[in-house]
TORFI-436939 format. One line per 3 residues: number of its first residue (from 0); their letters; for each residue x, y, z of N, C-alpha, C. Coordinates in steps of 0.05 Angstrom, whole numbers. Each point is the difference from the previous one (the first is absolute). Layout:
// residues N
NUM) A) X/Y/Z/X/Y/Z/X/Y/Z ~ ...
This chain:
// residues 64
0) XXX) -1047/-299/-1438/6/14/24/-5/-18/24 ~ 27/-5/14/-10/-16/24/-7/9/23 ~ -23/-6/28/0/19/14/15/-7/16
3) XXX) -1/37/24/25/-9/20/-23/-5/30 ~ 14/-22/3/-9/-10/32/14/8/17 ~ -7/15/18/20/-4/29/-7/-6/30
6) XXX) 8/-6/18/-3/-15/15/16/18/28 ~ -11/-1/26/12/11/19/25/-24/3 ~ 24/12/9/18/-16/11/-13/-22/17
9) XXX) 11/-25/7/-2/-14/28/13/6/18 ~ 26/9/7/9/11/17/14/27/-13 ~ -2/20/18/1/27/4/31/9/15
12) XXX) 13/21/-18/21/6/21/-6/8/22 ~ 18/16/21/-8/19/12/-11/26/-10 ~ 24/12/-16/-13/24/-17/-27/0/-18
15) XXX) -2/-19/-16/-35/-14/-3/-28/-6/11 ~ 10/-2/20/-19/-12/36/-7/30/2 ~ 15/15/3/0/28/13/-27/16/-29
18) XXX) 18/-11/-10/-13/25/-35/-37/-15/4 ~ -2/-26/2/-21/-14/1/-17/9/28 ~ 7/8/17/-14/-8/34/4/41/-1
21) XXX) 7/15/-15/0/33/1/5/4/29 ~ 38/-9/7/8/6/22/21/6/-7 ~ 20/3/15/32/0/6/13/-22/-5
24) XXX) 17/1/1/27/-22/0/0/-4/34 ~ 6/22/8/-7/-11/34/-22/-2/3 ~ -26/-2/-4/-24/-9/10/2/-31/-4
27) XXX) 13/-17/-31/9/-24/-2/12/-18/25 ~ 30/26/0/11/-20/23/-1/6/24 ~ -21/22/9/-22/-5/24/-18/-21/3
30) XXX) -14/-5/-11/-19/-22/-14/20/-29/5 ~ 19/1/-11/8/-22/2/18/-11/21 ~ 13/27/11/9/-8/28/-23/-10/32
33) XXX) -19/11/-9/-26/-5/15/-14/-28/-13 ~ 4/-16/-14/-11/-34/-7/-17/10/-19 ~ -10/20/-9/-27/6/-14/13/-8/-23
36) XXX) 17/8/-11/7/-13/-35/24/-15/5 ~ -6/-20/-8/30/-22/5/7/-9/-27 ~ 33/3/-9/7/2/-23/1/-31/1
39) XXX) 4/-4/-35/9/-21/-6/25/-10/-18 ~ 10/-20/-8/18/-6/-14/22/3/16 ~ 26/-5/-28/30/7/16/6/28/20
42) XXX) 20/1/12/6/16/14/18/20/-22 ~ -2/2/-19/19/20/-13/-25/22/-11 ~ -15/-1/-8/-28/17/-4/-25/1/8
45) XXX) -13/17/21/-21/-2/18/-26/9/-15 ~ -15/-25/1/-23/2/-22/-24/-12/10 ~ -26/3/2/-27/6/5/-21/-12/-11
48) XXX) -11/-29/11/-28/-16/-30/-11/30/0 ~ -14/5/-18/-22/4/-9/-30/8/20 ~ -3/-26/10/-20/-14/14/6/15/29
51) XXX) 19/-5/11/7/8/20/-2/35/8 ~ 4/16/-30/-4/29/-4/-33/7/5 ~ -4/-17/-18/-31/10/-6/-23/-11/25
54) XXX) 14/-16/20/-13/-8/32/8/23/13 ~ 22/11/-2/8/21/23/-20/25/-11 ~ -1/8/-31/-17/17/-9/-27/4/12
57) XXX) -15/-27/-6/-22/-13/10/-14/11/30 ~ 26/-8/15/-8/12/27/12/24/10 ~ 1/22/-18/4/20/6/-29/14/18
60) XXX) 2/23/20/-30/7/5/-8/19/-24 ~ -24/6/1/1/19/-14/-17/31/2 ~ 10/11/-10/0/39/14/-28/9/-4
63) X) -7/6/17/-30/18/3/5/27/-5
């Protein structure tokens, strides 16, 4: 039996970013029209390091 490894993506779609960060599709491309998440790669699919998710997470405030 071999085991199964898995691994978070390195980059994230939009619809992924969203499912990962427990927002909207427009909270994404709020986020991203505002500099806070800046996509990467080609211009035919808008996609998200990793790294860059889990910084914006990071400094979220958080609720009393």
């Amino acid at each position: 039996m071999n085991p199964r490894i898995e691994f978070a993506p390195a980059l994230f779609t939009r619809e992924l970013a969203a499912y990962y960060l427990s927002c909207s599709l427009r909270d994404i491309d709020e986020l991203r029209a505002k500099g806070e998440l800046i996509p990467v790669g080609d211009t035919k699919r808008v996609k998200f390091r990793k790294e860059d998710l889990d910084r914006h997470a990071a400094n979220l405030p958080e609720r009393s």
